[in-house]
C-alpha positions in Angstrom: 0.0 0.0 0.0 1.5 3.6 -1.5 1.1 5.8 1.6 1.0 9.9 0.5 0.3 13.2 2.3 -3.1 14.5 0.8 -3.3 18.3 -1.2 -4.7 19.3 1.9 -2.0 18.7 4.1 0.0 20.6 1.3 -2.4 23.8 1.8 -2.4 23.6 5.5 1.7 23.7 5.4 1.5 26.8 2.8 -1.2 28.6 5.1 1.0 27.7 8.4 4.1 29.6 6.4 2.0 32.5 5.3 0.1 33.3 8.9 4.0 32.4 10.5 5.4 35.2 7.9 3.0 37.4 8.7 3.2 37.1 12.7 7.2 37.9 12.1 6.4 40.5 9.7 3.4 42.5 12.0 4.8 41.6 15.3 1.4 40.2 16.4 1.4 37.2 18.6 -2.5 36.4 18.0 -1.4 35.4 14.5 1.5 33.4 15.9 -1.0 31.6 18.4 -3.3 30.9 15.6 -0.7 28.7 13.8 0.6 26.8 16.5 -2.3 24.4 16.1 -1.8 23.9 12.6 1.8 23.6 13.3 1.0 20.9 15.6 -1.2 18.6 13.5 1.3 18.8 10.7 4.2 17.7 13.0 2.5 14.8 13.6 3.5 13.7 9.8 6.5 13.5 11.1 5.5 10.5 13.0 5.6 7.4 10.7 1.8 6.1 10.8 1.5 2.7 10.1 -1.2 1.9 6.9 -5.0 0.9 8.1 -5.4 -2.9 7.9 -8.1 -4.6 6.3 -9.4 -7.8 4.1 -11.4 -7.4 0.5 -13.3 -10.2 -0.5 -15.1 -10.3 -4.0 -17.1 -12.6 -5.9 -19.3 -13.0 -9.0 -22.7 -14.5 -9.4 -21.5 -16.6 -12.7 -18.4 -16.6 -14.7 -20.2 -17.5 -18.1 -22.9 -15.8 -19.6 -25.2 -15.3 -22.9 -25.3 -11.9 -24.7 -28.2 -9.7 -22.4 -27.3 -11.8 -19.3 -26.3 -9.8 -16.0 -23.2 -10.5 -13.8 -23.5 -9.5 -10.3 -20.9 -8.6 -8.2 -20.7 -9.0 -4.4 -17.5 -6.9 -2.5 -16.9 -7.9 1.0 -14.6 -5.2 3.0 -13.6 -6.6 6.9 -11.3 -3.9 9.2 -8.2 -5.5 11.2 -7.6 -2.0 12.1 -9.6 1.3 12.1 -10.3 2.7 8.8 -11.5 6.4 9.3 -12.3 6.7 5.8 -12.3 4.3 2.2 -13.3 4.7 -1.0 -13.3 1.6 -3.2 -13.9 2.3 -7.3 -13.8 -0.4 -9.7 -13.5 1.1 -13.4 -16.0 -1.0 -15.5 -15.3 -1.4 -19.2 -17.1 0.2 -21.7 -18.6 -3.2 -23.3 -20.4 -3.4 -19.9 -23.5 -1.2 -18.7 -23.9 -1.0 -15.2 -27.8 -2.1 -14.7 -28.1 -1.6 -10.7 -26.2 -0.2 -8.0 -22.9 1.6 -8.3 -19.1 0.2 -9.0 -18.4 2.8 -6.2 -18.9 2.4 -2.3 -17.0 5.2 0.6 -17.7 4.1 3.9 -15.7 4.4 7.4 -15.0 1.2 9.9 -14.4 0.3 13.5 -11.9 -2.8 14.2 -13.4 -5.9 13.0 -16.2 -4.3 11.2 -17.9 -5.8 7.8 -19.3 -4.1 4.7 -20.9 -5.2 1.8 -22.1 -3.8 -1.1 -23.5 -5.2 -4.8 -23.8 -4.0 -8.5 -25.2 -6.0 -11.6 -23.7 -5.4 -14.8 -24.9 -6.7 -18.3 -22.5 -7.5 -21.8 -24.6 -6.7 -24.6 -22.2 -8.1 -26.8 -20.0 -11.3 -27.2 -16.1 -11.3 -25.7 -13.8 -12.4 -22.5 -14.0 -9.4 -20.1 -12.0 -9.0 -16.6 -13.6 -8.3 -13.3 -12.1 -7.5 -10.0 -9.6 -4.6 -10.2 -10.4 -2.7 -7.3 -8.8 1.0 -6.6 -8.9 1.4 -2.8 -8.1 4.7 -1.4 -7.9 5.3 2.5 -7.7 8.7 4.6 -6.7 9.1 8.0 -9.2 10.9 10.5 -8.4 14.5 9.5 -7.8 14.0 5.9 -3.8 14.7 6.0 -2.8 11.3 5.4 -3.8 8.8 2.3 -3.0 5.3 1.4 -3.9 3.4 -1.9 -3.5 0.4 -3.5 -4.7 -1.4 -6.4 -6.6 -4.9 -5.4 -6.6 -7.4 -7.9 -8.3 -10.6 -7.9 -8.9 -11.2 -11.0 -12.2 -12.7 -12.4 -13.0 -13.6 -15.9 -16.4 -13.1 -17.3 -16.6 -15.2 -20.7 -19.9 -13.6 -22.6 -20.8 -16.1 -25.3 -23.4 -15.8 -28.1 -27.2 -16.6 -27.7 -27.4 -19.6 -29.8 -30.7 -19.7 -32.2 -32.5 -23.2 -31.9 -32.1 -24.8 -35.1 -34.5 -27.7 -35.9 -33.5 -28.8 -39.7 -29.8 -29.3 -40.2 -27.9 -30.4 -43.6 -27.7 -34.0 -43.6 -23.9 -34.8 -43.8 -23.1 -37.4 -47.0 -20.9 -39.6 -44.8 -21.5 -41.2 -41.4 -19.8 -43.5 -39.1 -20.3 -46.5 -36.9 -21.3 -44.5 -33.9 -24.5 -44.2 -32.2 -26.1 -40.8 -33.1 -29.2 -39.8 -35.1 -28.9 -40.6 -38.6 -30.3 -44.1 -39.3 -28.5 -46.4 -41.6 -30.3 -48.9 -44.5 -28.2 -51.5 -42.5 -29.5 -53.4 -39.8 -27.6 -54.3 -36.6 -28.2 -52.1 -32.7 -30.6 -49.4 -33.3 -34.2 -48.2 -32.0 -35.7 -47.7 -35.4 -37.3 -50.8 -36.3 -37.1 -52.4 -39.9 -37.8 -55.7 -41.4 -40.0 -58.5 -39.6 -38.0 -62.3 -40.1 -38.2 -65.7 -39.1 -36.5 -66.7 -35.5 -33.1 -68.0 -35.9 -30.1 -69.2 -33.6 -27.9 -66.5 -32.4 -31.1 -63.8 -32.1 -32.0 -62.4 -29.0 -35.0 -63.1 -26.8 -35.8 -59.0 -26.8 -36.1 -58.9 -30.3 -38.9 -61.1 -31.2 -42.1 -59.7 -32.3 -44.1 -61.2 -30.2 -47.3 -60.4 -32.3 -46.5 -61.7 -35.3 -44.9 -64.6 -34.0 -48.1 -65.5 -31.9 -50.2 -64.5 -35.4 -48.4 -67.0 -36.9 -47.1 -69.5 -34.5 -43.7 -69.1 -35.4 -41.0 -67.2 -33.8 -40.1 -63.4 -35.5 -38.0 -61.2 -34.8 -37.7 -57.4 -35.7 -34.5 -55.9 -37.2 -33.5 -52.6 -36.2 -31.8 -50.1 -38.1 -28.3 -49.3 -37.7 -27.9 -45.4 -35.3 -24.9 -43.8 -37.0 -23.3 -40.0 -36.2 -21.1 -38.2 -38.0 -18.3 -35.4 -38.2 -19.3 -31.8 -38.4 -16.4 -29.6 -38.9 -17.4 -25.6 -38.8 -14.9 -23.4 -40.4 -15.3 -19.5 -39.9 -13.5 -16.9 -41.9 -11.7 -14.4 -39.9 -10.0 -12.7 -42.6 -11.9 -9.6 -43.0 -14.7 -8.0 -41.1 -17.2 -4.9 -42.1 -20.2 -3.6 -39.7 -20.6 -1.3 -36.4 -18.9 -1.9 -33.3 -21.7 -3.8 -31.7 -22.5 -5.7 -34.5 -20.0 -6.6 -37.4 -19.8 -9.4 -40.0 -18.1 -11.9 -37.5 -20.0 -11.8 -34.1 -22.7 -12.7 -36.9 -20.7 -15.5 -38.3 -19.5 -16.3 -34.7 -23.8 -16.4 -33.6 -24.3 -18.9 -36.9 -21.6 -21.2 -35.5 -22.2 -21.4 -31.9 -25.8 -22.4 -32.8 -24.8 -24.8 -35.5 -22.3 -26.6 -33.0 -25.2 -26.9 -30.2 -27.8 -28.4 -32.6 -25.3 -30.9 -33.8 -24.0 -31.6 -30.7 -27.6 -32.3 -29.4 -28.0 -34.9 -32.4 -24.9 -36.7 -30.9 -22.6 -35.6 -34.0 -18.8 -34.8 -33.0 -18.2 -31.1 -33.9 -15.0 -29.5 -34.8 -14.1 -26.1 -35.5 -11.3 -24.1 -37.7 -10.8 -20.5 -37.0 -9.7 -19.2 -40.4 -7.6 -16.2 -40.3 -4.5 -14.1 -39.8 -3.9 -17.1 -37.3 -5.2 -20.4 -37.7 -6.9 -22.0 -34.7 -8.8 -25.6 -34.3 -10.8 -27.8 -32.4 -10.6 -31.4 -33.2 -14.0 -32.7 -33.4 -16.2 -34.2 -30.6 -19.3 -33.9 -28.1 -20.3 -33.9 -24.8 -20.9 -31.1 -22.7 -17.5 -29.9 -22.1 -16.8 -30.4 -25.6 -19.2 -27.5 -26.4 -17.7 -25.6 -23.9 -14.3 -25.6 -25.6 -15.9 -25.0 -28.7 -17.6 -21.6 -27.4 -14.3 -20.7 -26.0 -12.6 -20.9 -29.0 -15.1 -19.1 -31.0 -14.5 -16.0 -28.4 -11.1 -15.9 -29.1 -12.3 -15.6 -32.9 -10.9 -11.9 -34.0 -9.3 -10.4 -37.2 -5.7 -10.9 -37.5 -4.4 -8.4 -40.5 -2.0 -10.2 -42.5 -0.8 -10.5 -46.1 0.1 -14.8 -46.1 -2.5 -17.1 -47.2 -2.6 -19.8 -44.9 -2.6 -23.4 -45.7 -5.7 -25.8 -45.2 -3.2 -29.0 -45.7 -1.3 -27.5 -42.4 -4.5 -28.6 -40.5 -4.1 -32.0 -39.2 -6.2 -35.1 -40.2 -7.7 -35.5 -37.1 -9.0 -32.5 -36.9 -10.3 -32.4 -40.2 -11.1 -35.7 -41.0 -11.5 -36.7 -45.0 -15.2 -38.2 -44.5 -16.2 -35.0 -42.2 -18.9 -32.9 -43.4 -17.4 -28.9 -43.6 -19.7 -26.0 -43.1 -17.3 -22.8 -43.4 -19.2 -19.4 -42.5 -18.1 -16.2 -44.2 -19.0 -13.0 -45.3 -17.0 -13.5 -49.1 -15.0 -10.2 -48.0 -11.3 -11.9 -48.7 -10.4 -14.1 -52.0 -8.2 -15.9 -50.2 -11.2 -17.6 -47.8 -12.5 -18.8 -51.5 -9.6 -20.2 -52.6 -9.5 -22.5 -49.4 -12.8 -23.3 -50.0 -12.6 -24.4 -53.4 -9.4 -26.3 -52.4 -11.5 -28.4 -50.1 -13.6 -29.5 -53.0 -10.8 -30.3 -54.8 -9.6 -32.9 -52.4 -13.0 -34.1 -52.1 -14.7 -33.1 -48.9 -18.1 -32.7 -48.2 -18.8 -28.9 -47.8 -21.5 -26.3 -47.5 -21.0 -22.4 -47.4 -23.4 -20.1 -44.9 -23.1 -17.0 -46.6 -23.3 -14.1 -43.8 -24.6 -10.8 -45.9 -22.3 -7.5 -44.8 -24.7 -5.1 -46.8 -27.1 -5.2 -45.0 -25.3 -4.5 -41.9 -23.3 -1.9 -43.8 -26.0 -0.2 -44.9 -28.3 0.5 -41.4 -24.8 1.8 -40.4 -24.5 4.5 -43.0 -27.1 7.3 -43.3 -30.0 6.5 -45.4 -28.6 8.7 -48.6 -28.9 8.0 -52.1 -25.3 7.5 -53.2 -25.1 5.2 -50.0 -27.6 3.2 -51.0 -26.7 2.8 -54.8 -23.1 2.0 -53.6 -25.4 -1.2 -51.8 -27.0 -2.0 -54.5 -23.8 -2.4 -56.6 -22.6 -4.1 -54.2 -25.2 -6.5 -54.1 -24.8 -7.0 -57.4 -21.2 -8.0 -57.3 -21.7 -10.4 -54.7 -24.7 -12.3 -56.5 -22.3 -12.6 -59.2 -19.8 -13.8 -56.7 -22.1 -16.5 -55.8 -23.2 -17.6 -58.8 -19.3 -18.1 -59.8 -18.9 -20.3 -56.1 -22.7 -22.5 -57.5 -20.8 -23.4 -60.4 -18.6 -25.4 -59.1 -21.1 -27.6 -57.3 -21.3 -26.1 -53.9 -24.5 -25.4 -52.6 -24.0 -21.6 -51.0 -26.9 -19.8 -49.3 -26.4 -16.0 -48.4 -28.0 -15.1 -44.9 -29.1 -11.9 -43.8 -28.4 -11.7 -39.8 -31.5 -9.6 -40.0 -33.3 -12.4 -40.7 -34.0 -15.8 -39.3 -31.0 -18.5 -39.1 -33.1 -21.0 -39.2 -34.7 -20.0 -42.9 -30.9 -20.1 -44.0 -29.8 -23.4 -42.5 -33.4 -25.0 -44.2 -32.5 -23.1 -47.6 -29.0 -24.5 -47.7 -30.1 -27.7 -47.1 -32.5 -27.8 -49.9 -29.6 -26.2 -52.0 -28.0 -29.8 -50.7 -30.3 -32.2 -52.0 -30.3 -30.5 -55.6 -26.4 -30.6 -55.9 -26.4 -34.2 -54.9 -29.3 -34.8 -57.4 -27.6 -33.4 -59.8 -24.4 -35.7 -59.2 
């Protein structure tokens, strides 16, 4: 703790000299009594004081939250000692709003005395934010003394997109023997039932169908159809990024992810992700709940990375993105370079679909509703249909999405785009 003496302490040694100046000066000794007191409560800085003891405790209702979701904080101040006077201030970042109560308390304490105070704060928008930087500043009974120190226990508030429930998914082209949702023309362990045949050695008691075989009176049993799963791989382009500081281009393509990783995830696929950007960052695919929970952390670390080199899918390893895996990459077709990869990947044969995120409709409710602005949109739009009709042509089924709209229209349209591409294999 930084001990000080306080600007008043300062003025009351100037005023001391001036009134002792002018007691010398006017020979009057009611001006020299005058100053004796204040020349004896500033001696007493002399003295070495020792700094007021105390005990900070602080605490946060929940360490992960969705966009809109309030924190609250709970501060916890105990005196050893006597603390005349303390100000406590915690400076809040400006991608917070403070919803109730105040980041600032000023209080005084007797030996072994406890206060508490509380504050809720909301994150409007996705990111990793740090809590628990407190700036405590202390004052000694007549204000001549301060002390402060900077009280870190740091907390870290990890804000993740709201994802949108998604109920029809594009059906990846390959599975694998796994138990999951997609059901197989093969028989074997499975809950969806299938053909009806005769009893023979080796079946199980459990699966005779025990109508039909009392119909008949001979044993049946029912086949079941094989459960598979299958491996989702998301791929989001970082490269570029257009849009207002509250919502740009990637916390939409960020949103599309995160909710297309939790509706896999809930039909037992294994999800991966690639962060493709400036740096290249990957999860290797799987499931389960803390599975998803590394998946949201990596997309908060999602940000643009400026660079010039165009990185190289084949420097991803296998297992992470598998050959039979089915690719979704979300972009907003700002940088050639995130076409390139993609038309790479259909050169070496992977199943892939592109969730086109629309930045002109973002960039245009951020500029003022003028008529060049919006005939440099429409051009705009125009180049980027053409864009897209250049991508369809080699096969890939592409659907643009305004993050206006609804996800889940985009996610049903590209999946009809899907079945026509395969038809027309």
């Amino acid at each position: 703790m930084t001990g000080r003496v306080t600007p008043l302490a300062l003025a009351l040694v100037t005023l001391t000299g001036w009134i002792l100046s002018l007691a010398v000066l006017t020979a009057r000794a009611d001006l020299f009594m005058a100053a004796v007191p204040l020349a004896l409560a500033l001696a007493t800085l002399a003295l070495p004081a020792p700094a007021p003891d105390y005990a900070v405790s602080y605490a946060i209702s929940n360490d992960r939250l969705w966009e809109g979701e309030t924190v609250r904080v709970d501060v916890e101040v105990t005196a050893r000692t006597a603390v005349p006077f303390m100000e406590l201030l915690e400076p809040l970042a400006t991608a917070g709003a403070l919803v109730s109560g105040r980041p600032r308390a000023v209080m005084a304490l007797r030996p072994g005395q406890t206060a508490r105070w509380s504050y809720d704060i909301t994150y409007p928008v996705r990111g990793v934010h740090d809590l628990g930087t407190l700036v405590v500043r202390i004052r000694d009974r007549w204000g001549l003394r301060a002390w402060e120190r900077r009280h870190v226990d740091r907390k870290r508030v990890r804000v993740h997109p709201r994802p949108t429930p998604l109920r029809s998914l594009p059906r990846p082209r390959r599975t694998q023997t796994s138990v999951g949702d997609y059901v197989s023309a093969l028989y074997g362990e499975g809950l969806e039932p299938g053909d009806i045949r005769p009893f023979a050695p080796g079946d199980r008691v459990r699966q005779v169908n025990w109508r039909a075989s009392l119909r008949t009176g001979t044993l049946y049993v029912t086949q079941q159809h094989r459960e598979r799963n299958a491996d989702v791989v998301l791929m989001v382009d970082t490269l570029a990024q257009v849009g207002t500081a509250s919502t740009t281009t990637l916390d939409a393509s960020v949103r599309a992810a995160g909710s297309l990783a939790t509706a896999y995830l809930a039909r037992k696929d294994r999800v991966g992700l690639i962060v493709y950007g400036g740096l290249i960052d990957w999860v290797r695919p799987g499931s389960g709940r803390p599975h998803h929970e590394r998946l949201a952390d990596a997309l908060l670390r999602a940000d643009v990375v400026f660079t010039y080199v165009a990185k190289d899918l084949k420097l991803v390893p296998p297992r992470v993105l598998p050959s039979h895996a089915f690719v979704i990459a979300v972009t907003p077709l700002l940088d050639r370079r995130f076409t390139q990869a993609v038309l790479d990947l259909v050169a070496r044969g992977f199943d892939l679909a592109v969730l086109v995120v629309s930045p002109v409709e973002l960039l245009r409710a951020a500029l003022h509703a003028s008529p060049v602005d919006q005939l440099a949109c429409r051009l705009w739009t125009l180049e980027r249909r053409a864009r897209l009709a250049e991508i369809r042509r080699h096969g890939l089924p592409v659907v643009e999405w305004n993050p206006a709209e609804s996800l889940e229209a985009a996610v049903a349209g590209l999946d009809r785009r899907r079945h026509r591409a395969m038809a027309a294999r």
